[in-house]
C-alpha positions in Angstrom: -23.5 7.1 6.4 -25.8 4.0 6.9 -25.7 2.9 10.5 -24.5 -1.2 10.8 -25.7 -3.5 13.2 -22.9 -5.2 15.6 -21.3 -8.1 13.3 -19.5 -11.2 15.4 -16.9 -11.6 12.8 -15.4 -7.7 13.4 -13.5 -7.7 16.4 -12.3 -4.1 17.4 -8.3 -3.9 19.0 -8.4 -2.2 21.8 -4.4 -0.7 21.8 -5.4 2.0 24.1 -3.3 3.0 27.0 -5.3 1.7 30.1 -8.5 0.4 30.7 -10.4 4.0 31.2 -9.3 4.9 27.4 -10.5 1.0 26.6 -13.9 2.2 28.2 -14.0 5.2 26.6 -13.7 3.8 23.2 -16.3 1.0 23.7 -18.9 4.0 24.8 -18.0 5.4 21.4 -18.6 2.7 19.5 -21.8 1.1 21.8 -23.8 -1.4 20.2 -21.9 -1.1 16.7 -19.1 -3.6 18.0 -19.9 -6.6 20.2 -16.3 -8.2 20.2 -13.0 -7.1 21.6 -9.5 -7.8 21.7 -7.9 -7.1 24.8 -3.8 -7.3 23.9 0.1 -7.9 26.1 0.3 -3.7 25.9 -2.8 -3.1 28.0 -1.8 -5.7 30.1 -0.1 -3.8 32.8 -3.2 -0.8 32.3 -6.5 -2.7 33.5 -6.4 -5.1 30.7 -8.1 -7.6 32.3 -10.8 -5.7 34.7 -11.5 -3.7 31.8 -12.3 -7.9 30.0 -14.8 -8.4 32.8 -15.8 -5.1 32.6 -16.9 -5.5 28.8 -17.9 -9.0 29.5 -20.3 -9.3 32.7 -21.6 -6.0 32.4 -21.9 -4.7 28.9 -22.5 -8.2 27.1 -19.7 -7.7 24.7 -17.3 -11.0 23.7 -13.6 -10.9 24.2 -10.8 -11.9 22.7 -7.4 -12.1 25.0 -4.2 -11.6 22.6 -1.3 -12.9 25.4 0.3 -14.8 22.6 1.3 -17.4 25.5 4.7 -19.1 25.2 6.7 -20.9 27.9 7.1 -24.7 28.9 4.0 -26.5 28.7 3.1 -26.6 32.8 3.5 -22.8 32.7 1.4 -22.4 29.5 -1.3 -24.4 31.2 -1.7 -23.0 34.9 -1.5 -19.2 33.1 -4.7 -20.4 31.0 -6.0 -22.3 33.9 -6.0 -19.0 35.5 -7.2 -17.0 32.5 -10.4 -19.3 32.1 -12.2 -17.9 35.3 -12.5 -14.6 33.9 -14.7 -16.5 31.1 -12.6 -15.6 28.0 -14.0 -16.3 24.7 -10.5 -16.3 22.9 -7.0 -16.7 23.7 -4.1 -17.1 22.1 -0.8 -18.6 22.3 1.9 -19.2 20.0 1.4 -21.8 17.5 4.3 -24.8 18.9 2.1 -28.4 19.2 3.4 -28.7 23.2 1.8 -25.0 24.2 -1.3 -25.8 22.2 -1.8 -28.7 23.9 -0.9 -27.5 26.9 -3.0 -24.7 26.5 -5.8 -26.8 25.9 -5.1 -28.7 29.2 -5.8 -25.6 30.8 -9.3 -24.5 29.2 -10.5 -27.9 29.7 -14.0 -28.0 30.8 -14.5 -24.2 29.5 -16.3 -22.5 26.7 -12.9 -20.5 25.9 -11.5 -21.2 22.2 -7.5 -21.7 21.7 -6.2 -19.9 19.0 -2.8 -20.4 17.9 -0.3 -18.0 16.2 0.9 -19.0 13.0 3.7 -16.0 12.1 3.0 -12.6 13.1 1.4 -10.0 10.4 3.8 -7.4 11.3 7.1 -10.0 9.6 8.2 -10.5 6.6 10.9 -13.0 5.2 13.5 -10.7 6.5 12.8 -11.0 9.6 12.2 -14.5 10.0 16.1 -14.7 9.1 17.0 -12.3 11.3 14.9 -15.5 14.3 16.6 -18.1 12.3 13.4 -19.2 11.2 13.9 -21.8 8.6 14.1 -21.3 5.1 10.5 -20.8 2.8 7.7 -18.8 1.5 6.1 -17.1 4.1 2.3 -18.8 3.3 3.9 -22.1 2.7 5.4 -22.2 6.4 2.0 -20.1 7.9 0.1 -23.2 6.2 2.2 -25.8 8.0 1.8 -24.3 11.3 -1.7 -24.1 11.1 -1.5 -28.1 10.2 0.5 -28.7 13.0 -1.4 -26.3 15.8 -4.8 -28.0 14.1 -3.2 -31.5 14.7 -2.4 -30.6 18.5 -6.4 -29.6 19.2 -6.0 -25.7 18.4 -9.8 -23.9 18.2 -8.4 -22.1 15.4 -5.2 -19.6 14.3 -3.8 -16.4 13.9 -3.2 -15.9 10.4 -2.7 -12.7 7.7 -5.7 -12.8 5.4 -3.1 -13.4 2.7 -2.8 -16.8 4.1 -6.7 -17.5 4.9 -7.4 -19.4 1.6 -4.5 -21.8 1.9 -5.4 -22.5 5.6 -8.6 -22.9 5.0 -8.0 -25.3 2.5 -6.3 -27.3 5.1 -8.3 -30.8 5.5 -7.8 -30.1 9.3 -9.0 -27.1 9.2 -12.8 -27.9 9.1 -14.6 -26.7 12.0 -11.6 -24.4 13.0 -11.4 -20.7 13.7 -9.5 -18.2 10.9 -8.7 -15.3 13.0 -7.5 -12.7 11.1 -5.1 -9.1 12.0 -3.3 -7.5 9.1 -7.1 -6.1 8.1 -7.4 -2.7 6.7 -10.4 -0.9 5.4 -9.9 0.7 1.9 -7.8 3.5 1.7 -6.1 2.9 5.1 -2.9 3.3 5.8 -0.8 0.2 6.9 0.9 1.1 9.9 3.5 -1.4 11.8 1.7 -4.3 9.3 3.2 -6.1 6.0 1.0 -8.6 5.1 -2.4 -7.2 5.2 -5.5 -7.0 3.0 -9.6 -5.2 2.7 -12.0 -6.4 5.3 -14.4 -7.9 1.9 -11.1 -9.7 0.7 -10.1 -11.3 4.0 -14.0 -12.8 4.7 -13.9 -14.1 1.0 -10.7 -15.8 1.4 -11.8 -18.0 4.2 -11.3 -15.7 7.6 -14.0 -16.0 10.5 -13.2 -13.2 11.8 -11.5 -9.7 11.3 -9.1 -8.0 13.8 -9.3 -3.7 13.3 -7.6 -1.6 15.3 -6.1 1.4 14.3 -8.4 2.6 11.6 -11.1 1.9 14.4 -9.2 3.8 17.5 -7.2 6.6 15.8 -10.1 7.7 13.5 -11.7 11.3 14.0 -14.9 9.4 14.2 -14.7 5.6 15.3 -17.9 5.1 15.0 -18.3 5.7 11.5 -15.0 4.4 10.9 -16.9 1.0 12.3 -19.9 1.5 10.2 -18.1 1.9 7.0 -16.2 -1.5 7.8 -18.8 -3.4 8.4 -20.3 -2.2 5.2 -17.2 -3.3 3.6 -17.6 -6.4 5.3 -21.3 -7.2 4.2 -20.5 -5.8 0.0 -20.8 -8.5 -2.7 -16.6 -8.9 -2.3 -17.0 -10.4 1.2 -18.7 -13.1 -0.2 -16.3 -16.7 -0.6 -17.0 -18.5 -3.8 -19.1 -21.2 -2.7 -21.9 -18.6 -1.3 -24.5 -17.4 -3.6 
């Protein structure tokens, strides 16, 4: 297998126990992955020494997945408190008070706001179940995006299944399309519904790709990295207005 330079737009989901597994995987993968995503289930494991960690002494980006949500003064001293560690992403859920409060609290710091439009692991089902109002799925993703864009997000959450309409958004020039829901070819889909290829998701409009499982549970991570990125850089990946 061809070998793949590091690529900004894959970031690698580090659901791993504890911060020593976290470590262990990033030796794995070394300079094939420069972005990580650092998640609420490695919180309580070293989630964020193992950030700093990555950041200030191996160089790598990170992405910190709290999914914030709380009244607005909470939202904002909690990512008051998370700027010092010198995040590059963090998100919160996708309500126009916690984005703004959020961005209240990164003021003055390089660290992007991303918001949460509807998680990629529900389906219209289960947004009954919350009492989520009635609608298609992408039509009520799209809104949210609107509305978190409107309120100063960086950029959102969103399945790739959604990155074309969001990205269609006029308020969404400029703005991050963070995508999870990602699986490479042949994958299986785990705890996610609305999910698509890595080639598919970066033609549709996403930034950037969110991978865990294939990446962490594979027999050999590293080439289960290279073969994404390959994926990522094939003729599919490319959007419509790139030649």
């Amino acid at each position: 297998m061809t070998v793949q330079l590091a690529d900004d737009r894959l970031i690698v989901a580090m659901d791993v126990p504890n911060a020593i597994a976290g470590l262990k995987l990033a030796e794995q993968l070394g300079d094939a992955v420069s972005f990580y995503k650092i998640g609420l289930g490695m919180l309580t494991g070293g989630g964020l020494a193992l950030a700093n960690e990555l950041k200030e002494e191996h160089g790598k980006r990170i992405f910190l997945d709290m999914k914030l949500f709380d009244i607005g003064v909470t939202v904002e001293k909690a990512v008051r408190g998370l700027a010092q560690f010198n995040l590059d992403f963090l998100t919160v859920h996708g309500d126009p008070y916690v984005v703004r409060a959020a961005k209240e609290g990164a003021a003055r710091t390089d660290m992007k706001i991303l918001a949460v439009t509807i998680l990629t692991s529900l389906d219209r089902d289960d947004l009954d179940s919350a009492l989520i109002k009635p609608g298609e799925i992408r039509d009520l993703v799209q809104e949210r995006a609107g509305n978190a864009f409107a309120a100063g997000a960086d950029g959102v959450i969103a399945s790739p299944l959604e990155a074309a309409l969001i990205r269609a958004l006029p308020e969404a020039e400029g703005k991050l399309i963070v995508t999870p829901g990602v699986r490479p070819v042949g994958s299986d889909l785990g705890d996610q519904k609305r999910v698509t290829t890595p080639a598919l998701a970066l033609a549709a409009g996403a930034d950037h790709l969110v991978v865990g499982r294939p990446v962490w549970a594979a027999a050999a991570p590293r080439d289960a990295v290279d073969s994404i990125l390959g994926e990522m850089n094939s003729p599919q990946a490319r959007t419509p207005n790139q030649n």
